[in-house]
C-alpha positions in Angstrom: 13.1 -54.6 40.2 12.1 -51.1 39.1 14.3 -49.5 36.0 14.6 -45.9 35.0 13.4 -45.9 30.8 16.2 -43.7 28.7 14.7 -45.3 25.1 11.3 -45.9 24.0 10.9 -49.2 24.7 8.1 -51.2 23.1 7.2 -54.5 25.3 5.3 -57.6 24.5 2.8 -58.3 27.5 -0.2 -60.4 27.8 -2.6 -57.6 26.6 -0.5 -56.8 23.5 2.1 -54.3 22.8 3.1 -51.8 25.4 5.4 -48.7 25.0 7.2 -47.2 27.2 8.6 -43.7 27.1 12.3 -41.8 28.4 11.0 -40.5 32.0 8.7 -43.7 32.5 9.6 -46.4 35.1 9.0 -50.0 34.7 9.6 -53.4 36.5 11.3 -56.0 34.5 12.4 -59.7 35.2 16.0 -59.3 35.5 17.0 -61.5 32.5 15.1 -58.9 30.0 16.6 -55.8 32.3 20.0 -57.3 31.7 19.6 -56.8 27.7 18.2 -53.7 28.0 20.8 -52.4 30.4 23.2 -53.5 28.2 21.4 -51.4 25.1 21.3 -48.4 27.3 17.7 -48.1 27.1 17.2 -48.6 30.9 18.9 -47.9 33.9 18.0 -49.6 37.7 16.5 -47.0 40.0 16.5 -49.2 43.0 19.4 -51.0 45.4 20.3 -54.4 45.2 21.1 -53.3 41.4 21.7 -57.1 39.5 25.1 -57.7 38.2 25.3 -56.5 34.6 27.2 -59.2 32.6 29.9 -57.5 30.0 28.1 -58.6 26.5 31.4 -58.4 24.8 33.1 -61.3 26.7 30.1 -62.8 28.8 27.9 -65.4 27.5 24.2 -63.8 27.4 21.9 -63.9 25.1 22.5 -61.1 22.6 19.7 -59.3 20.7 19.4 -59.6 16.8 19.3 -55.5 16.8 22.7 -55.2 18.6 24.6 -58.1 16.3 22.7 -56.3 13.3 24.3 -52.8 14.2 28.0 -54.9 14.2 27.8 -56.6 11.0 26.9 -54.0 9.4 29.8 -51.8 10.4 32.0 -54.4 9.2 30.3 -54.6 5.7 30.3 -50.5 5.2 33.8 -50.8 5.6 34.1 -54.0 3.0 31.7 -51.9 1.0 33.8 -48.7 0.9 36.8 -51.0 -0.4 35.2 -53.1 -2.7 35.7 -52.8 -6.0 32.8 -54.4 -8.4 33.4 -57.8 -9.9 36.0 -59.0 -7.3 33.8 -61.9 -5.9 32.8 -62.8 -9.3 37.1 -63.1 -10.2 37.2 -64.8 -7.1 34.4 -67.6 -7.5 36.1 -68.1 -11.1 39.9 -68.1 -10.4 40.3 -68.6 -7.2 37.9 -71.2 -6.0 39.6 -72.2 -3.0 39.6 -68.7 -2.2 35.9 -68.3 -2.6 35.4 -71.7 -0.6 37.0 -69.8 2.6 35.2 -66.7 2.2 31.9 -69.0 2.5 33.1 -71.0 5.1 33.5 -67.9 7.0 30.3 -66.6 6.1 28.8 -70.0 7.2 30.8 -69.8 10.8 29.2 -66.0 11.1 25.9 -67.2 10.7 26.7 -69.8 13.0 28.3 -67.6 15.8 25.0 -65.1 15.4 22.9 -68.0 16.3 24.8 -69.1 19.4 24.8 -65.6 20.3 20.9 -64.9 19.9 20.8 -67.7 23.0 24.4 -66.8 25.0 26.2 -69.2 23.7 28.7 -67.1 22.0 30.2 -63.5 23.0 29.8 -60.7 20.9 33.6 -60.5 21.3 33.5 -64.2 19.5 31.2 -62.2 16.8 33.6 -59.6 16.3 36.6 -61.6 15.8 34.9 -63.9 13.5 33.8 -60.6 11.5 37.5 -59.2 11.6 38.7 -62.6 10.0 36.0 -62.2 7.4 36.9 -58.6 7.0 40.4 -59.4 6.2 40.0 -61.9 3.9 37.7 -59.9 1.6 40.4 -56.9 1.5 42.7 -59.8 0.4 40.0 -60.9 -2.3 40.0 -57.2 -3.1 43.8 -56.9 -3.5 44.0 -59.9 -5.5 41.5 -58.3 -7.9 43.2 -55.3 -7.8 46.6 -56.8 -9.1 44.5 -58.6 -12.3 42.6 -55.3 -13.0 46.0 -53.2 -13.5 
């Protein structure tokens, strides 16, 4: 199927690196269109248009880039509230606090794996973040309360 490129696109093919310019058209296997479509960086130019699965809920394989641009969104905000020396109160006075916030972190790094190859939704990514979120504003608060 032919696809409409709104990104630079830079493809891996059997001669090396090609890239591909807004404007240009391509033809791509339909289980690299479907990432891209979901990226906005192409759009189908043709009928008979595949199915584009929703990558919040649907389970397809999810690029490192897009799960990148999530996590960090979460950690800006963490960042923005964190006040310096809270995980280091936390890991001393509160080790069964500290265990949870790296069980967590474990279960994110788990959930970004099972992602990379559609086995998890980035919906499942995002409420796994939103957990870890809110248990670092209560590690924050805690500190806050000691630091008064």
């Amino acid at each position: 199927m032919k696809y409409n490129v709104l990104e630079n696109i830079k493809l891996k093919i059997s001669k090396g690196d090609l890239e591909v310019l807004p404007g240009q058209v391509i033809a791509l296997q339909d289980n690299i269109a479907i990432i891209l479509i979901n990226e906005g960086r192409i759009v189908p130019i043709e009928k008979g248009v595949p199915t584009v699965p929703d990558i919040e809920t649907e389970l397809i394989p999810i690029s490192d880039e897009t799960l990148r641009d999530v996590f960090l969104e979460v950690m800006h905000r963490i960042s923005d509230n964190y006040i310096e020396g809270t995980i280091k109160y936390i890991q001393e006075y509160h080790k069964d606090f500290d265990d949870v916030i790296n069980t967590i972190d474990i279960q994110i790094n788990e959930i970004w794996e099972k992602c990379n190859v559609g086995n998890a939704s980035l919906d499942d990514f995002r409420n796994s973040l939103a957990l870890y979120e809110n248990i670092y504003k209560e590690a924050i608060e805690i500190y806050k309360k000691v630091k008064q």
